[in-house]
N, C-alpha and C positions, 0 to 999 in steps of 0.2 A: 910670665904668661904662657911662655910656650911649655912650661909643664904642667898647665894647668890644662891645655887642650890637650896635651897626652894623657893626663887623668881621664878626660871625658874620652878619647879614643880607644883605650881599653876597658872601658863602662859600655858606651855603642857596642863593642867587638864580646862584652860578655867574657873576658880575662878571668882568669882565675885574683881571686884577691891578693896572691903572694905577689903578682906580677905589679899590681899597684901598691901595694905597699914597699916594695923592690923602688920601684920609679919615685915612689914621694921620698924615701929613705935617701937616695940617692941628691933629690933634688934639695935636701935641708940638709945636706952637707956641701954639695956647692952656694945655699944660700947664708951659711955660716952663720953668726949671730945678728943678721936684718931681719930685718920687720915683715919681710917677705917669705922667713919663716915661720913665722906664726899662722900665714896665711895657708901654710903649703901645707901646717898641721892641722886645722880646721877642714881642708880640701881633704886629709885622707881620712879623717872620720867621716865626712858627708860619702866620700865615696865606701868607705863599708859597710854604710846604713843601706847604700841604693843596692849597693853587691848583696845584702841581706836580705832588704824586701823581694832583690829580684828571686834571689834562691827560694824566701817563700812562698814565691806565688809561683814557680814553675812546681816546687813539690804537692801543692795544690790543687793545681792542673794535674797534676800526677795522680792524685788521692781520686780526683774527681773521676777521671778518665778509669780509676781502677773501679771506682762507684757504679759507674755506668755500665762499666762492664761486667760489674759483679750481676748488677741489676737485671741485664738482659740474659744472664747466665742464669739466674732464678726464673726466669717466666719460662722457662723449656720444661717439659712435661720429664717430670719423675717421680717415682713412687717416694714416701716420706721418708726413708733411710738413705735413699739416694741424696736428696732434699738436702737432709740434714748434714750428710758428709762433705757438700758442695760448700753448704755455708760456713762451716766450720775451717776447712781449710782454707776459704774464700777469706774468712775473717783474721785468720790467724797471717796469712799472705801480706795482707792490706797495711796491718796496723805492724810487723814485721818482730811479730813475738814469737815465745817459743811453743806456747800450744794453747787451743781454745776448743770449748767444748759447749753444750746444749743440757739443760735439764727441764723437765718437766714436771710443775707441782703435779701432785696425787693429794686433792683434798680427802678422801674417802682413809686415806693412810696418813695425812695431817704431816710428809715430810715430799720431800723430792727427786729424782732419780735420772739420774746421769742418761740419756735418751742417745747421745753420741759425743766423740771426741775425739780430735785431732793434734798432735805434736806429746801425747801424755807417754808416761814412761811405762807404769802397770798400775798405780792406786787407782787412778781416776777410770775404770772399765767401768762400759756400758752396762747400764743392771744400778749402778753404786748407787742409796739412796745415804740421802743426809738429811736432816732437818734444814725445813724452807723458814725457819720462824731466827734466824740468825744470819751473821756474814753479811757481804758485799750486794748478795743476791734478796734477800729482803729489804735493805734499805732501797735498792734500786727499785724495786715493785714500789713500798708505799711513797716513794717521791716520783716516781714515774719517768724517772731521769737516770741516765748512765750515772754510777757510781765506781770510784777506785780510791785503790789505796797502793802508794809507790811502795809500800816494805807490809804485806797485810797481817803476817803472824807479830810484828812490834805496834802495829795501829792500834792503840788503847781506844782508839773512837767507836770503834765497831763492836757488835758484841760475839765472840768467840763460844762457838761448841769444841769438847773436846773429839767428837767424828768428825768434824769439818777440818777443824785445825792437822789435828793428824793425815789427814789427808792432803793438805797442802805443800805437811811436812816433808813428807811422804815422796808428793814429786817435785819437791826442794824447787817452789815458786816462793817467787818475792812480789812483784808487780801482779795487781789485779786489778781489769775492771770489767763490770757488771753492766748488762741493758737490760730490761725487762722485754720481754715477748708479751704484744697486750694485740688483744681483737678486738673492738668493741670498748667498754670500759673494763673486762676482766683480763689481768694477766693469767697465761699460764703455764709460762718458763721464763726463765733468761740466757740471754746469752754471754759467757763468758769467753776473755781473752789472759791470758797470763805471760808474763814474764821468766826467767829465775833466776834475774838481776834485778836492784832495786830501779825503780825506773817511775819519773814523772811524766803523767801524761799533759800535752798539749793543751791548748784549745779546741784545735783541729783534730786532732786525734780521739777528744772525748764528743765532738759534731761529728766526727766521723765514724764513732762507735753506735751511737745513736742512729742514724741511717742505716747503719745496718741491720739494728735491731727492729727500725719499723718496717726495712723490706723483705728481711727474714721469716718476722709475723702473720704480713700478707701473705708471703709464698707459701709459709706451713699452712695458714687455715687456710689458703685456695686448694692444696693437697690435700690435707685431712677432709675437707668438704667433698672433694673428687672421689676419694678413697671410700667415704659413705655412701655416697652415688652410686660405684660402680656394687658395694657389698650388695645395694638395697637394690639395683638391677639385678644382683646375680641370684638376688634371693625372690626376684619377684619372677625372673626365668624359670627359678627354680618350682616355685610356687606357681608358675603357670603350666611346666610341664610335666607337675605332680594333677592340675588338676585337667589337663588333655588327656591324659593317662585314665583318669580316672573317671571323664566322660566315657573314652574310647571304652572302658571296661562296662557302664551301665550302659552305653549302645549296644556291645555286645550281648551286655545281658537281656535286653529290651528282644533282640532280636532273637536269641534262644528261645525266650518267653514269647515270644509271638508264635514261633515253630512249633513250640511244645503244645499251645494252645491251639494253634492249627491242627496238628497230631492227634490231639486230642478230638477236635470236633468232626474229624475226616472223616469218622466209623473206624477208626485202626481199634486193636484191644488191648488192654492192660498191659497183657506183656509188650507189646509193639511201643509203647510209650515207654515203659520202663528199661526195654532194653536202650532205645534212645537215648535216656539217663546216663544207664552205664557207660554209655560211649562219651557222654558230656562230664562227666565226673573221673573217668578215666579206673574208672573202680566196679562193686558191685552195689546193686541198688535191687532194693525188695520191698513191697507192702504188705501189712500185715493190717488185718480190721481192730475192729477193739478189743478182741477177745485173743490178739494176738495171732490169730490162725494166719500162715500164707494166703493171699492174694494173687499174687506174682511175683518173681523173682530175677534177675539176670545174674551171675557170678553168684559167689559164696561169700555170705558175710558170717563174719567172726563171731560164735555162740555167747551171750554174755551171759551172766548170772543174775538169777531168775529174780531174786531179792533186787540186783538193778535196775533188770528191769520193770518191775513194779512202780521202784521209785521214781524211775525216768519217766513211767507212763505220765504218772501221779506230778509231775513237772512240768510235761510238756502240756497237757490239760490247764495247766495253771498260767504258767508262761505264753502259749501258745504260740512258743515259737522252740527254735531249735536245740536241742539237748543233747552234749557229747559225751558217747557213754566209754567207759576204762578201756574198751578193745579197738578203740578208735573208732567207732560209727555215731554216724549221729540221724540221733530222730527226731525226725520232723511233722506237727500235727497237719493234717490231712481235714481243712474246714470249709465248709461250707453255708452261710448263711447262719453261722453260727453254732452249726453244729458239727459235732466230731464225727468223719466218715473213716477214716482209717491212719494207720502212723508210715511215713515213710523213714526207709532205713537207706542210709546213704554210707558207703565205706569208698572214701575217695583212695585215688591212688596216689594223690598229693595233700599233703594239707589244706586246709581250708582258711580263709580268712579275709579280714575287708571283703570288698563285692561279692565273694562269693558266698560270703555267709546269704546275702541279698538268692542266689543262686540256690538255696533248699529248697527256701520259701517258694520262689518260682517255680522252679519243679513240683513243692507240694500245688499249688493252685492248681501247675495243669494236670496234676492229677487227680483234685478236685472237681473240676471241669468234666474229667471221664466220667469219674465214678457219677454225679450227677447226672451227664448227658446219658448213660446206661439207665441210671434209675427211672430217668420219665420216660425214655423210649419203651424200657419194659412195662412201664404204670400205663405209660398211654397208646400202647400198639396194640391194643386190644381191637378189633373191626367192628365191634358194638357204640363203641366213642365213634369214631370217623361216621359210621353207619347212621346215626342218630343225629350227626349235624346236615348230614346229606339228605337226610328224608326230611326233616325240614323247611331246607331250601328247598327240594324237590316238589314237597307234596303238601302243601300246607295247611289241605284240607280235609286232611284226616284228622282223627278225632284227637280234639288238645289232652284229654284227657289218657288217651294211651301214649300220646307224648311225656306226659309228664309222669307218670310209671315208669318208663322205658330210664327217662333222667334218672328218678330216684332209683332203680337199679346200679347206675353207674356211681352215683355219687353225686348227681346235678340235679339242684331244685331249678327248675324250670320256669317256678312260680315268683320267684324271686325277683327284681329288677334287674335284666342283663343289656346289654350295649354289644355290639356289633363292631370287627374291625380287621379290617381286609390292609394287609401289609403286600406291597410289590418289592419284592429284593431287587437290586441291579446289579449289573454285573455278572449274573449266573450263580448265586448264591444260594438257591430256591432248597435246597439239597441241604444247607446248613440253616437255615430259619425257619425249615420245617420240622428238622430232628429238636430246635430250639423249640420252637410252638407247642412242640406235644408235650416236653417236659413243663413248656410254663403253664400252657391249659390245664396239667394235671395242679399241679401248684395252686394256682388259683382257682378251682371247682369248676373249670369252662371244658367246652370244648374247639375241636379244631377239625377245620378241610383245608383238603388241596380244591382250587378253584380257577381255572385257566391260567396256571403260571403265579397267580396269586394265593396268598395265605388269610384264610380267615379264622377268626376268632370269637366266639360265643362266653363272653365273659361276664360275671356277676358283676355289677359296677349301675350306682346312680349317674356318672356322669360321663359322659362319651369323651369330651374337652380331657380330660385330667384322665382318662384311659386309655387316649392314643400316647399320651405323653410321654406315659411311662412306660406301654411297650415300645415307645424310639427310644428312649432313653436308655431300658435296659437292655435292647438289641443292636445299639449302635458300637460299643466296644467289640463286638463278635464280628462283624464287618469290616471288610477292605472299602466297598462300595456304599453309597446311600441306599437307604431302603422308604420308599414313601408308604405313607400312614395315614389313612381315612376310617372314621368311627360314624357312627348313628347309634342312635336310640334316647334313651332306655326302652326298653318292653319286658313287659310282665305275662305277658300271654307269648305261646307258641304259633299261633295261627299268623303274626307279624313279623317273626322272626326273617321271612322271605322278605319282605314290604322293607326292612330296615337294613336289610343287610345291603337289597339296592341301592339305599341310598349309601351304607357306605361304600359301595363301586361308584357311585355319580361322586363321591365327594373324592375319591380320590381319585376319579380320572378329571375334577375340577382344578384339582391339583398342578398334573401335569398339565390340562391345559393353559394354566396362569405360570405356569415356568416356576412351579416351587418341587420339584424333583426333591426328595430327600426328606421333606419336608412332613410336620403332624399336624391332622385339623379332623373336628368334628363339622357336622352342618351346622353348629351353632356357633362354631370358631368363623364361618364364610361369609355372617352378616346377609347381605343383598341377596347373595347366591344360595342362601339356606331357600329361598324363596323358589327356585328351582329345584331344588337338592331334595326336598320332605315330598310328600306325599302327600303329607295331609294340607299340605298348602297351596292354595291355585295360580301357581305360577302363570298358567297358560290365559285365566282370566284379567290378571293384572298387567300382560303384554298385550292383551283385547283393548282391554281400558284404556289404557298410556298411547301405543300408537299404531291399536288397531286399523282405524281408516287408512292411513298412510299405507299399510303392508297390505289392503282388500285390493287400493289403488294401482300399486305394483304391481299384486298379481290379476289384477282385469285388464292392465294395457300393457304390461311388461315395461314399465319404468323403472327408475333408480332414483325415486323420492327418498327411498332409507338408504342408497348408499349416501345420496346428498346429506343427508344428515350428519351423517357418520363422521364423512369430512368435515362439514363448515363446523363441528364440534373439534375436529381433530388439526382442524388451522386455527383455531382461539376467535372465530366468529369472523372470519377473515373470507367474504367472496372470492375474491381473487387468488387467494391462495389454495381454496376450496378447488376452484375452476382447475389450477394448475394440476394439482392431482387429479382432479376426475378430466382431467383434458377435456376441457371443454370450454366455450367461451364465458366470461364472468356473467355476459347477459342472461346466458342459457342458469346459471346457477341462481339469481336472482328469479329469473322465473319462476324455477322450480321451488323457491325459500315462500316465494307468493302463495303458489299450490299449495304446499302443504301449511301454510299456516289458513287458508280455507277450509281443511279438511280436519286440523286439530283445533284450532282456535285461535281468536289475535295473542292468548296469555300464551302460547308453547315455551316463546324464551324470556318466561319469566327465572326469576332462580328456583322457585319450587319448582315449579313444572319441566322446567330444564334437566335438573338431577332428577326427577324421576322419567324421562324421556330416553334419559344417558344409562340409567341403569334397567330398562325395559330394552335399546338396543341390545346392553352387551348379554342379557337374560338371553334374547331372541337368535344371537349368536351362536354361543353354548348347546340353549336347548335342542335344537336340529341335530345337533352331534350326540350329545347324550339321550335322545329319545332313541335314537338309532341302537346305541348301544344296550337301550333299555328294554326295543323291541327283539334284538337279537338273542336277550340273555333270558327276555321269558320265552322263546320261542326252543330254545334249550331248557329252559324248565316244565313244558309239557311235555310228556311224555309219557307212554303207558303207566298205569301201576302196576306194581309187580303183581303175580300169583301170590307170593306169602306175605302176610307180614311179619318185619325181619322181629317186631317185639314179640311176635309169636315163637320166633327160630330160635332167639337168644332167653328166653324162657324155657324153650325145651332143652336146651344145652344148657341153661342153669341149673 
């Protein structure tokens, strides 16, 4: 017995196994041929089973702890060669071989290719492809299990490439085995470990090959995943600071192009724009009309041949846009409204390309814009135009019919249906919407005045509505500032051209008084207000009607019946909130609701009666301001007649 508790004392204590089989050896020779030896041989087998389990489970513990550690050495951030070198030496470590390496299928190329590798000698280099459709490394993909073979060039089970095997040969391996790399349900490499002695592997060793093949898999597609992320960031940086770039370039070009077109409409001249060019082109720049003559020029562009230029011309008419001719200049059609005003010649002192091609074009428009705003100032600076829309407003009652000679001298049928439309610039603009006006009056068979700060228009047109529209419309790009827009008419006779044109001053100082600044309206765009705004409409009797007594009342005792209105409409029929604004007591405001529906009638707040009550108010408003403005503007239009008449002057100068 007592060597039976020294067996368990050196089991407890973790002895090496010589030292118990030393002590049972010992002890079955002092037990000699008893029956006590049998027992003592039994005792040293059970103790080199436990001496055995113990040693595999501390190597276990071992495998495991190198697991864990291998594990948390994968979740640290590397790029995928880094990745890949960690695991491969990690693997080759663990399982304590002589080298292991990583491949990765290439379906597109139908074989696979050596991605890294650790412990090889020189065959197995990074780059090396082999067919994926044989070996250790196929059978492990379609079972989806670690596979090996203890001697793999003698393994008849497997099926052999001669590029594979040579290569084995090669780095004189014996032991192999194989894990598959799978994401998902696709593999797409394995990871290999080698030997180059013949060598059976484990249980543990092929659960411990496997673990490493699914933490390996993870960590590569969490890489490759990262690795896409950071390419698709760097391309969407890149992609976004190709296109700030490329904003930053049509700002600037946005803002040349507003310059040029400023330049252009300031009064400067042809040269003064083009020399501008050259400085923005860094080169020289010249126009030339159709017929090819100078226009203006800045620097010297290169002479090209006459034959090209024919055919350039004959291009850019077609193209209508920019043509680079053999001497490096390029020309660019010069349009307006469709039609060809002259070719610009551009010789940068840099090449040209992306936005700036955008950059001729630009240049040509504002130099379209000149030649334009030149044309109507010369068509329309004539003092006979201006003179004939003035002596209309002026004189109304001279004879219609030397009005309308005087027109058809200029080019203006008089007789025709025209509309009326008085434009206010803001901002101080008056200077450029009038050099504008004379070119469109001429454009459109109309005429034009200057009129207190304001611009009018005498335009052929059935409809006033759809003619203020389209002068905001096509005046509003040429503006920093809003410009407001008031029309009247139609008239067909001259003798009313005065009558219509007030109304479109009432309608566009209705305008401004309704807070529409900027804004287009004829008096048949104002609805209620047309009722004030016309002439030929009795505004004054339909504020008689509505709430004439109330306003006789007012002015014979000096009360505020109509401001009471005003209010208890502008509280939502609220006395007391009426009272609140008119300070005064809610009794005082009932009173007064009393009076005046004696004076209007018991229906005043009915709903008909009510909106026409609400809209004879705000008439009654209005009209005191605009009558003012009405009486001041005719009182400016009497005035002597001249000694001559000017259709007599411009007759004899004809």
């Amino acid at each position: 017995m007592r060597q039976m508790l020294s067996v368990l004392e050196l089991l407890a204590a973790e002895a090496p196994l010589t030292d118990i089989e030393d002590l049972l050896r010992q002890a079955r020779k002092d037990a000699g041929e008893t029956g006590a030896a049998r027992y003592l041989e039994r005792a040293g087998d059970m103790a080199a089973g436990i001496h055995a389990l113990f040693s595999r489970r501390q190597q276990r513990e071992s495998e495991l702890s190198a697991l864990v550690d291998t594990a948390r050495d994968l979740i640290l951030p590397y790029d995928l060669d880094a990745l890949l070198a960690t695991i491969t030496r990690r693997t080759r470590t663990l399982l304590g071989l002589d080298m292991s390496y990583i491949s990765f299928r290439d379906p597109g190329a139908g074989d696979s290719f050596v991605r890294t590798a650790d412990g090889h000698a020189s065959a197995l280099t990074v780059g090396y492809r082999v067919p994926y459709s044989a070996g250790l490394g196929d059978e492990a993909v379609k079972q989806s299990v670690p596979m090996w073979s203890a001697d793999y060039l003698a393994d008849e089970r497997l099926r052999h490439t001669r590029v594979l095997d040579e290569v084995v040969r090669a780095e004189g391996l014996r032991a192999v085995i194989a894990a598959p790399l799978k994401f998902g349900e696709e593999a797409f490499g394995v990871l290999y470990a080698a030997d180059r002695n013949v060598r059976h592997f484990t249980v543990g060793e092929v659960s411990l090959m496997s673990s490493l093949g699914d933490m390996a898999a993870v960590a590569i597609e969490k890489t490759r995943t990262l690795e896409r992320s950071r390419a698709e960031v760097l391309a969407l940086q890149s992609e976004t600071a190709r296109v700030t770039s490329r904003l930053n370039g049509l700002r600037e070009q946005a803002e040349r192009h507003a310059g040029l077109v400023d330049r252009a409409l300031g009064g400067g001249s042809l040269g003064v724009l083009v020399s501008g060019l050259a400085e923005m082109f860094h080169g020289a720049v010249g126009v030339r009309d159709m017929e090819y003559r100078p226009l203006a020029a800045c620097g010297t562009i290169p002479e090209a041949d006459g034959a090209e230029v024919r055919e350039a011309s004959g291009r850019v008419s077609v193209r209508r846009g920019p043509v680079l001719l053999s001497t490096g200049t390029w020309a660019v059609p010069v349009v307006a409204g469709g039609e060809e005003l002259a070719v610009l010649l551009v010789h940068p002192g840099e090449p040209l390309d992306g936005p700036d091609g955008i950059s001729l074009r630009l240049a040509a428009q504002s130099v379209a814009v000149l030649l334009q705003t030149h044309r109507g100032e010369a068509a329309a600076a004539s003092p006979f135009r201006d003179e004939l829309f003035e002596d209309l407003l002026a004189a109304p009652h001279r004879s219609a019919q030397q009005f309308v000679q005087r027109a058809r001298r200029l080019g203006v049928d008089l007789e025709r249906p025209h509309v009326v439309v008085v434009v206010r610039p803001e901002g101080g603009a008056q200077g450029r919407v009038a050099s504008w006006a004379a070119a469109y009056a001429r454009r459109t068979g109309g005429l034009r005045s200057m009129q207190n700060g304001c611009i009018s228009l005498l335009l052929p047109s059935r409809d006033s509505s759809v003619t203020a529209a389209e002068v905001s419309t096509e005046l509003a790009p040429l503006l920093d500032h809003p410009a407001t827009v008031g029309a009247a008419g139609p008239v067909s006779s001259p003798a009313l051209v005065q009558q219509v044109h007030q109304e479109a001053l009432r309608c566009l100082d209705a305008l401004v008084s309704l807070d529409r600044v900027g804004a287009h309206a004829s008096t048949e765009d104002l609805g209620f207000l047309g009722v004030l705004l016309s002439d030929d409409r009795d505004a004054a009797g339909f504020i008689a009607a509505t709430i004439g007594p109330v306003l006789d009342y007012d002015a014979q005792r000096s009360t505020e019946l109509t401001r009471t209105i005003d209010e208890y409409f502008a509280a939502g029929g609220s006395p007391r909130r009426a009272a609140e604004a008119l300070h005064v007591h809610p009794n005082t405001v009932s009173r007064r609701l009393e009076r005046i529906t004696e004076l209007l009638g018991a229906d005043w707040l009915g709903p008909e009666r009510a909106l026409e009550v609400q809209v004879a108010l705000r008439l009654h408003r209005t009209h005191g301001v605009l009558l003012q403005k009405k009486d001041d503007a005719s009182g400016q239009a009497t005035r002597e007649e001249p000694p001559e008449d000017p259709a007599d002057r411009s007759s004899a100068i004809a």
